[in-house]
C-alpha positions as CSV (number, residue, x, y, z in Angstrom):
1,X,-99.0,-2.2,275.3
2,X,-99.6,0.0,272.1
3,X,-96.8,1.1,270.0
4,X,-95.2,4.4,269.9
5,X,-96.3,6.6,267.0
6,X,-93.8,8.8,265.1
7,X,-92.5,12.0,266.4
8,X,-94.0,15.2,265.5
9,X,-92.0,18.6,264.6
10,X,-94.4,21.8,265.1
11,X,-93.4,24.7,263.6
12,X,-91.8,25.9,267.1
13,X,-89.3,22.9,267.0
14,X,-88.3,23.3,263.3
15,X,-87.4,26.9,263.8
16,X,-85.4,25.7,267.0
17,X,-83.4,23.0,264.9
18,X,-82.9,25.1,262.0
19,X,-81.6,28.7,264.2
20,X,-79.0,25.8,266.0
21,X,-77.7,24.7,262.9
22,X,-77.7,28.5,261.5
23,X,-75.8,28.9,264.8
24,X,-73.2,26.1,264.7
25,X,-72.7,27.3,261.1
26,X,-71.7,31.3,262.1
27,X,-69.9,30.2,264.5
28,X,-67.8,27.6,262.6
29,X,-67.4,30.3,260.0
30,X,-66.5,32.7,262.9
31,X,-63.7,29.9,264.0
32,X,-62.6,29.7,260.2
33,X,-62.2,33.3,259.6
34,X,-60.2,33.7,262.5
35,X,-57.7,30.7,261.5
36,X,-54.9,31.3,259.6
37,X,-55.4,29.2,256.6
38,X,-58.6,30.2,256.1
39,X,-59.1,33.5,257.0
40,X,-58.2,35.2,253.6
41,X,-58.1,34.4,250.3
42,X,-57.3,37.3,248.0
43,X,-54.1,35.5,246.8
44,X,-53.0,36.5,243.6
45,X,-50.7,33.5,240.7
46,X,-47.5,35.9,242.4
47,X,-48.1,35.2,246.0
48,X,-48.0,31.4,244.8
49,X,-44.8,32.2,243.0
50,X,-43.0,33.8,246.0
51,X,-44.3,31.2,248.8
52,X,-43.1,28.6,246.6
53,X,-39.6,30.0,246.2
54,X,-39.2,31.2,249.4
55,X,-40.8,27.3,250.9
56,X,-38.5,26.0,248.6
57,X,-34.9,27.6,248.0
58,X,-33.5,27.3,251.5
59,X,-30.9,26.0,253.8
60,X,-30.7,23.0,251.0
61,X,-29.0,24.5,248.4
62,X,-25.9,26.0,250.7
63,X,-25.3,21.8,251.0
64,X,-25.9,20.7,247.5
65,X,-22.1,21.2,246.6
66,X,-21.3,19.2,249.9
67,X,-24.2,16.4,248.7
68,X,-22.7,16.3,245.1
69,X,-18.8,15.7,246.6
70,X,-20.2,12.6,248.4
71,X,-22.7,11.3,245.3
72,X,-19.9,11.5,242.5
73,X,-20.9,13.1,239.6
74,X,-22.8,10.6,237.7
75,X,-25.3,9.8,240.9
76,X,-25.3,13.4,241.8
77,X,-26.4,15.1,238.5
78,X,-29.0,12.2,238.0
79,X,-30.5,12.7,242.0
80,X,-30.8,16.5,240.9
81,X,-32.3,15.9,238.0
82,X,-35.0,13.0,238.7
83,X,-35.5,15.3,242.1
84,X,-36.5,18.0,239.9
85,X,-38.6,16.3,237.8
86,X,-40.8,13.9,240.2
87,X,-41.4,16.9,242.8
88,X,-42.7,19.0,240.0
89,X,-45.1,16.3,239.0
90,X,-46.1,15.7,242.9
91,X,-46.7,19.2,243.0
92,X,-49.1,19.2,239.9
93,X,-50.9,16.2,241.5
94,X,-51.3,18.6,244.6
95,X,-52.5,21.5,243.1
96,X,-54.9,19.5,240.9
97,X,-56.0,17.5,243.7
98,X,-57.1,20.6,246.0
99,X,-60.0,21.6,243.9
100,X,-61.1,17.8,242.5
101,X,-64.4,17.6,244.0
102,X,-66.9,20.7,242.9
103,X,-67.6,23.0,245.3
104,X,-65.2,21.7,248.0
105,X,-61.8,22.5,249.2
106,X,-59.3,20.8,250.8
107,X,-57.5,23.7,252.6
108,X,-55.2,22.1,254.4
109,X,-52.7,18.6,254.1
110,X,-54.2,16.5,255.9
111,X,-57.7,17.2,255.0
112,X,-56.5,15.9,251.7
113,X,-55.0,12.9,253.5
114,X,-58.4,12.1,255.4
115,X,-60.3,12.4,251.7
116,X,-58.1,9.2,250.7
117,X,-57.3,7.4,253.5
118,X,-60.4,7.7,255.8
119,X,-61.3,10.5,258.8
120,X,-59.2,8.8,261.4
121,X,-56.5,7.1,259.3
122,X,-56.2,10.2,257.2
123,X,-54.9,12.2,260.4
124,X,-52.7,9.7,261.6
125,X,-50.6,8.7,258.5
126,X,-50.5,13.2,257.2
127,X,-50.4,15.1,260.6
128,X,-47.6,13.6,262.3
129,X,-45.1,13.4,258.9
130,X,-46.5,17.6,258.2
131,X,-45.0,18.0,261.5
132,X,-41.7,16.8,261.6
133,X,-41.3,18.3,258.2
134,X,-42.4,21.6,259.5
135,X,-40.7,21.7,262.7
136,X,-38.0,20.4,261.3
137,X,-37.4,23.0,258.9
138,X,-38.2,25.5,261.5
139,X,-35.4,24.7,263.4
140,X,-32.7,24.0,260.6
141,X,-34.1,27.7,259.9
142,X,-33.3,28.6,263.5
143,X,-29.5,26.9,262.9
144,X,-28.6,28.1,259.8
145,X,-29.9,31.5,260.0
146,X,-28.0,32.0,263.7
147,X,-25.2,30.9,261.7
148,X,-25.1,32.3,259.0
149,X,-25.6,36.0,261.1
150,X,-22.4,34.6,263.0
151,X,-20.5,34.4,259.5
152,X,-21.8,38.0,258.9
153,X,-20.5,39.5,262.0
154,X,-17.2,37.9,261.7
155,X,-16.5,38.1,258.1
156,X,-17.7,42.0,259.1
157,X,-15.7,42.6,262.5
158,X,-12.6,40.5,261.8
159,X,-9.7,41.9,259.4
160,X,-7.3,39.0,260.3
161,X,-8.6,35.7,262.1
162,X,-5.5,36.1,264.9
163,X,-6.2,39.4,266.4
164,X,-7.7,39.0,270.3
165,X,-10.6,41.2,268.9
166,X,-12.1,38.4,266.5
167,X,-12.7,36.3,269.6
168,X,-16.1,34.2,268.1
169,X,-19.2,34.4,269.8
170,X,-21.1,31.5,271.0
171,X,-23.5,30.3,267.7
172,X,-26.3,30.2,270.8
173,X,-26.7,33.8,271.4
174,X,-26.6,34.3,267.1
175,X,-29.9,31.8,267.0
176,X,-31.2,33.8,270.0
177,X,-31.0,37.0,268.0
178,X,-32.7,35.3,265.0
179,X,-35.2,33.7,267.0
180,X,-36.0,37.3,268.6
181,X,-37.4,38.3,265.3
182,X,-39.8,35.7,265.1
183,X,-40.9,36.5,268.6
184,X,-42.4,39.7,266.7
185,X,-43.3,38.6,263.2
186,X,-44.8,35.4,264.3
187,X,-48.1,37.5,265.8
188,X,-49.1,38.1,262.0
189,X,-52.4,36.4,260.9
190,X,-52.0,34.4,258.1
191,X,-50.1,34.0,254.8
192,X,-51.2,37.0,252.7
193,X,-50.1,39.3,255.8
194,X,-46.4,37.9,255.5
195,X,-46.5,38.0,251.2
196,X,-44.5,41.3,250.9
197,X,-42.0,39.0,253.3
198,X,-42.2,36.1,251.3
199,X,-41.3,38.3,248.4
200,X,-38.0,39.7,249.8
201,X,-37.1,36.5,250.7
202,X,-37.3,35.0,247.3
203,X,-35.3,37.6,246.2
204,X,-32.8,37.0,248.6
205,X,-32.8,33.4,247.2
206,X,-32.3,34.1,244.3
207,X,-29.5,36.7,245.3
208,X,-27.3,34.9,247.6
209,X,-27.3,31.4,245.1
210,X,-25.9,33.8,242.2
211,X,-23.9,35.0,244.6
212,X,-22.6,31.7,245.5
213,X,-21.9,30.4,242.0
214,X,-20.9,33.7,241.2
215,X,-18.3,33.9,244.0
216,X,-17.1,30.2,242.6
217,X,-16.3,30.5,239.2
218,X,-14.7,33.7,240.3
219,X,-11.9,31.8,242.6
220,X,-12.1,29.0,239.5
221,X,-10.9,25.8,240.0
222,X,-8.5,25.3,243.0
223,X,-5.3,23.7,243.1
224,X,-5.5,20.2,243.4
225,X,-9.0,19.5,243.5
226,X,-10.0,16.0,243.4
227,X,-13.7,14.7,242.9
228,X,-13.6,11.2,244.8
229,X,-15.6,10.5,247.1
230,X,-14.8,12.2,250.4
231,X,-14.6,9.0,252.7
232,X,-11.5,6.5,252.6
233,X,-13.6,3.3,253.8
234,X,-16.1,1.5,251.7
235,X,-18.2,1.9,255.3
236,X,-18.2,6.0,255.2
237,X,-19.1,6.2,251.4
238,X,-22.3,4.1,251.8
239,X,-23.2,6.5,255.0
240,X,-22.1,9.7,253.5
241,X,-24.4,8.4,250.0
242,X,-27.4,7.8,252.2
243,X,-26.7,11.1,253.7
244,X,-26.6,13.1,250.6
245,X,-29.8,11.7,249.4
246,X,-31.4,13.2,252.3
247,X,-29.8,16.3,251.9
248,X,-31.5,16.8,248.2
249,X,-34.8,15.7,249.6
250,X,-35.1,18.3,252.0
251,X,-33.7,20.7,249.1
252,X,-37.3,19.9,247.5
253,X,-39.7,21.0,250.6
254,X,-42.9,23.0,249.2
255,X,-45.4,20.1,249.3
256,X,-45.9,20.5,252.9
257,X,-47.4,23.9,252.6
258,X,-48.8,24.1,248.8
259,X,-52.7,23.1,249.7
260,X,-52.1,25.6,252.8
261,X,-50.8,28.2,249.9
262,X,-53.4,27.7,247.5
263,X,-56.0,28.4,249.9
264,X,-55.4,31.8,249.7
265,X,-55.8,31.9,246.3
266,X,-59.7,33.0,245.2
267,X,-61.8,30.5,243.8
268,X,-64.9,30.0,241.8
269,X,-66.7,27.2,239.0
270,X,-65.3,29.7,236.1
271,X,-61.8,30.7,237.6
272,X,-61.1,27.4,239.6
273,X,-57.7,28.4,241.8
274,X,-55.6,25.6,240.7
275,X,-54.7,28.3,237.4
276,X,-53.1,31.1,239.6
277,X,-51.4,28.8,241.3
278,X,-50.0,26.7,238.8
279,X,-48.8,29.2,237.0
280,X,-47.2,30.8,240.3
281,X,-45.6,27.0,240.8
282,X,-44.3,26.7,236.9
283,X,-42.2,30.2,237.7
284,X,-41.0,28.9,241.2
285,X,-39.6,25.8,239.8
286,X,-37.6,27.5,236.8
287,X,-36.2,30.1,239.4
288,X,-35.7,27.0,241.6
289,X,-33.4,25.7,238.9
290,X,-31.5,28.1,238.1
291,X,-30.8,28.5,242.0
292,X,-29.9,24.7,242.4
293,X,-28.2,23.4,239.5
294,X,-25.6,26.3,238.9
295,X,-24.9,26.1,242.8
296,X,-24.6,22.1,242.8
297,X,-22.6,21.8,239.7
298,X,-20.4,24.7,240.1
299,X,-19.2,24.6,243.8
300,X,-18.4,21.0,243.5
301,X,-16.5,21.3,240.3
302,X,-14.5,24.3,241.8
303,X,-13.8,22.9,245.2
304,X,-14.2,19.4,245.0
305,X,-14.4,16.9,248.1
306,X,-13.0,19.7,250.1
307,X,-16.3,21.9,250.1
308,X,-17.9,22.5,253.5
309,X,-21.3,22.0,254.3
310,X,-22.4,25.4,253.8
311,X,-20.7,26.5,250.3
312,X,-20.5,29.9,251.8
313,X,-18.3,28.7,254.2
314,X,-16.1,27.6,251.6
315,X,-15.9,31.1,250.1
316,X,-14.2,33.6,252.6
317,X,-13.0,36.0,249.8
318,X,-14.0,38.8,248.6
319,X,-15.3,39.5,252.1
320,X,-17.9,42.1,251.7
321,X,-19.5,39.7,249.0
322,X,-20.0,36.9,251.4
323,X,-21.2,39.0,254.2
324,X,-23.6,40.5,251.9
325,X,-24.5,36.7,251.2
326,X,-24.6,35.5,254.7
327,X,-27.3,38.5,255.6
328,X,-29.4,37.1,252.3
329,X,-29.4,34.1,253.8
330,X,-30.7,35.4,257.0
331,X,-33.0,37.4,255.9
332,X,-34.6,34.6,253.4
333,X,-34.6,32.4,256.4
334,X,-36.6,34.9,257.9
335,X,-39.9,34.7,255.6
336,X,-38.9,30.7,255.2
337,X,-39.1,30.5,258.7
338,X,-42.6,32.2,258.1
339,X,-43.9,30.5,255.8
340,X,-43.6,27.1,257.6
341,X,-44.6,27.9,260.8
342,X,-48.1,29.8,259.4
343,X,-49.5,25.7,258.9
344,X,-47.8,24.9,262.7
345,X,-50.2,27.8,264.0
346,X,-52.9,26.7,262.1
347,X,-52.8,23.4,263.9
348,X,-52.1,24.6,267.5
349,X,-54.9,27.5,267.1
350,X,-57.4,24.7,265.5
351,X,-56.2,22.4,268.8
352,X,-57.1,24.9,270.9
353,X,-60.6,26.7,269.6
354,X,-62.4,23.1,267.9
355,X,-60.8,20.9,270.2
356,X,-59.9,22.4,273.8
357,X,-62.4,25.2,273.3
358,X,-60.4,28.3,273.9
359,X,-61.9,31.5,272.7
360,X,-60.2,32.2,270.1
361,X,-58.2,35.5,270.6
362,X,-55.3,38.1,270.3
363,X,-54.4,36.7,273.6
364,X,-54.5,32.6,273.3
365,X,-52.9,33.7,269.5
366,X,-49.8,35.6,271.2
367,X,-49.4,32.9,274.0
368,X,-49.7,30.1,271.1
369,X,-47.1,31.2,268.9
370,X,-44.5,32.9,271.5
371,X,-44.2,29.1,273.1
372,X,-44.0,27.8,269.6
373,X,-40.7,29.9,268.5
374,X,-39.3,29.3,272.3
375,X,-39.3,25.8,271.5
376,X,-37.8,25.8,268.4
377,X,-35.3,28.0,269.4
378,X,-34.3,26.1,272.3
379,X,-33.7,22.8,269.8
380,X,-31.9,24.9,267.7
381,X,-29.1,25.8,270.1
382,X,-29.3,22.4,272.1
383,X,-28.6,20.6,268.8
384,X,-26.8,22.7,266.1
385,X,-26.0,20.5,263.6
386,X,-27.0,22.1,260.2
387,X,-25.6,19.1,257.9
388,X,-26.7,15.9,259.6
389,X,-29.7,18.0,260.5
390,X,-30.9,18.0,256.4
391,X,-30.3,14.6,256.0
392,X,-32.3,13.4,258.8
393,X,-35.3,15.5,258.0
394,X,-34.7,14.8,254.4
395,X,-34.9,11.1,254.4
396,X,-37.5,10.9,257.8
397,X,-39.9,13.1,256.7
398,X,-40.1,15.3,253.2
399,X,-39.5,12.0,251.2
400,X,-43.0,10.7,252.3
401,X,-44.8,14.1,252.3
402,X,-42.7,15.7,249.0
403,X,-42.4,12.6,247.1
404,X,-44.3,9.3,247.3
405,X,-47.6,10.2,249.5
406,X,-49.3,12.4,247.0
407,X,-48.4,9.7,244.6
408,X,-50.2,7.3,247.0
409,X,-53.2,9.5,247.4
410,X,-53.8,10.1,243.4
411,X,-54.1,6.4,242.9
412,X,-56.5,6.0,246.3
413,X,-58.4,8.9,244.9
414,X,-58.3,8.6,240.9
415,X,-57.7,4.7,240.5
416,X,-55.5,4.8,237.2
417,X,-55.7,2.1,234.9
418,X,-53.7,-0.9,235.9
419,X,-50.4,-0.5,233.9
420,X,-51.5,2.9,232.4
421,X,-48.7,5.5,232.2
422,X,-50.6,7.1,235.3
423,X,-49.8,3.7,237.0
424,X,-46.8,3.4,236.0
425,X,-45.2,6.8,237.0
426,X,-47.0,6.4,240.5
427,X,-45.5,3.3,241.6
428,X,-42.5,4.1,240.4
429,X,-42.2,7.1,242.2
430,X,-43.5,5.5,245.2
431,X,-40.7,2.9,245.2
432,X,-37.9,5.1,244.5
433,X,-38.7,7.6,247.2
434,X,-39.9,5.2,249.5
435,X,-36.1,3.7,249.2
436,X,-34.9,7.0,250.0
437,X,-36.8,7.5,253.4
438,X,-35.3,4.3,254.9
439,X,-32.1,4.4,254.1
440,X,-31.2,8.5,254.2
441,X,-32.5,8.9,257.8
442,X,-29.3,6.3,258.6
443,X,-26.4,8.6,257.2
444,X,-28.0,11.3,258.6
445,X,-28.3,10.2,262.1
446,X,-24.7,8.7,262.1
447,X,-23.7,12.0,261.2
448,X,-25.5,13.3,264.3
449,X,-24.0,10.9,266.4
450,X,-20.2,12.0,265.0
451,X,-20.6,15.1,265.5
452,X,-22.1,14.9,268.7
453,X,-19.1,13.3,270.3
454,X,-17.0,16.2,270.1
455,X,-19.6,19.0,270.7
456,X,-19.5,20.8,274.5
457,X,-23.7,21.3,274.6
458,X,-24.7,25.0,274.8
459,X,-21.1,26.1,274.4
């Protein structure tokens, strides 16, 4: 029996091969234009800027003043601080690491994860953590910004608290009428459609923290404050410590969208896009200090352990001012809310289109994202629980993503020198943070469980 000879191409067969490639090439190029994530990138360094503060500042910095009153001063300044300074450094080692290999872009998280860890192993350990953090978010958005909007049409509406007319509205149908504005915005395409909303919302940020600080060295110190810790038993200061940790992790949030940011940023050999955005994240973080630190510091050392878990609770007076705060915070919440869920749609769509094979379309887009803000929506108002909400996110989820992963991924990817000051600031890092994801997720959840004992569900 004589042995098979090699195959041979005519010219009819290579022109087949080659117009199927040139095929499944337009068409994933068709697929990637369409995506959100992909589909522009005209970015300028200022849309990096205003996503960052606006992914940023959030809901987390109405709690630092609550954090601080159950850290004590020397454990809260020093959290702050080291906060500050290792999720600047994870950011640099994000932005540097989008761009490392010439002529390649890693668009998205987990594209970054699969680079280090492997195609399958990659998706597991980044896609499930991106999630909670961005759901999560989504629906302490979907919280705070229903009840914040509840603070504004009371502190608006009610001249004293005892009249029949202030009777309060149910918090559900205020995170209904937030959520109804995302039933609209949420149809736009990707992030440089949503930059001029990014934009107010940062300057909302910025507004409603001066405002807070403002408003507290206005009212000055109060009568009898007292700065120890806020729980009588040795049991309930450990819990409420773990709890504030997580609370100032998820005041440090951006990592989970910066790749998806700096993909809108133009790129090329000569002008690589890690400049623009670098020098958009340098002016985010300075504006992001000067919204946390005078908020932290101040509102603790006014009010104390009495502070609420939203400082602009705490402040009731002067009343315009706050409501003019509240309807920042709303409105910031807004393009937050945004801004996070534009990576969420960039997974369901790619689910749908690479994986499902939907056409993509205006239709399957609308259907997509409408059942996406239902859902959030519905957690929202089933569990409403803003504080114990930040510190269960916190610790769970943004210390892994935000703190120790891309710390994990530089040293799978760069190999530092054993020992080297590279080395060094990795592990330690990695260590610290990876501390804070076990043990912050346990205050934060027994939090929950308090506070679920006396709430009446959809009340």
């Amino acid at each position: 029996m004589g042995t098979r000879g090699p195959t041979y191409e005519g010219p009819y067969e290579q022109y087949r091969d080659r117009l199927s490639i040139e095929e499944k090439l337009a068409k994933q190029k068709e697929i990637d234009d369409w995506l959100p994530i992909t589909s522009a990138r005209k970015g300028k360094w200022w849309y990096s800027a205003v996503h960052n503060i606006t992914a940023t500042v959030g809901a987390g910095v109405l709690s630092l003043p609550y954090a601080m009153s159950e850290l004590g001063w020397g454990p809260g300044v020093a959290v702050l601080f080291l906060s500050w300074i290792i999720t600047l450094y994870t950011l640099w080692q994000m932005v540097q690491m989008h761009e490392m290999i010439p002529g390649r872009r890693f668009d998205r998280y987990h594209e970054l994860g699969q680079y280090a860890f492997g195609l399958k192993l990659g998706l597991y350990i980044v896609v499930p953590q991106q999630l909670v953090v961005e759901v999560g978010v989504n629906i302490v958005y979907m919280v705070t910004g229903g009840k914040s909007l509840q603070k504004f049409h009371h502190t608006v509406r009610c001249k004293e608290p005892e009249t029949t007319s202030c009777k309060e509205l149910k918090t559900t149908y205020f995170i209904m009428i937030f959520a109804s504005v995302h039933f609209v915005l949420s149809h736009l395409p990707n992030f440089n459609s949503i930059s001029g909303i990014s934009l107010t919302a940062a300057v909302m940020s910025l507004s409603y923290s001066t405002i807070a600080w403002g408003a507290s060295v206005h009212k000055g110190v109060q009568p009898g404050v007292q700065y120890s810790y806020r729980s009588p038993t040795t049991a309930g200061k450990v819990f409420d410590f773990f709890s504030a940790l997580g609370a100032v992790a998820f005041a440090y949030a951006g990592h989970n969208v910066v790749l998806e940011i700096q993909a809108t940023i133009p790129s090329t050999p000569d002008k690589p896009s890690k400049g623009p955005m670098w020098r958009g994240v340098i002016v985010a973080y300075i504006i992001v200090a000067f919204c946390y630190f005078p908020v932290a510091l101040i509102g603790y050392w006014m009010f104390g352990n009495s502070v609420n878990e939203d400082i602009l609770i705490t402040l009731n007076r002067p009343k315009w001012l706050i409501a003019m705060a509240n309807m920042f915070v709303v409105i910031h919440f807004i393009g937050g809310y945004q801004i996070y869920a534009m990576p969420v749609f960039d997974m369901i769509e790619t689910v749908l289109v690479k994986k499902l094979h939907f056409k993509p379309s205006g239709k399957l887009r609308f259907v997509a994202r409408t059942a996406y803000v239902a859902f959030t929506m519905f957690v929202a108002i089933t569990i409403p629980f803003f504080g114990p909400l930040l510190s269960f996110f916190g610790g769970f989820a943004f210390a892994p993503t935000t703190y120790f992963l891309p710390c994990i991924m530089w040293l799978a990817i760069y190999k530092p020198k054993k020992f080297s000051l590279s080395w060094w600031a990795n592990w330690v890092c990695i260590i610290l943070r990876v501390l804070l994801m076990i043990l912050a997720p346990i205050g934060g959840l027994r939090q929950i469980i308090l506070h679920a004992k006396d709430y009446d569900f959809y009340s």
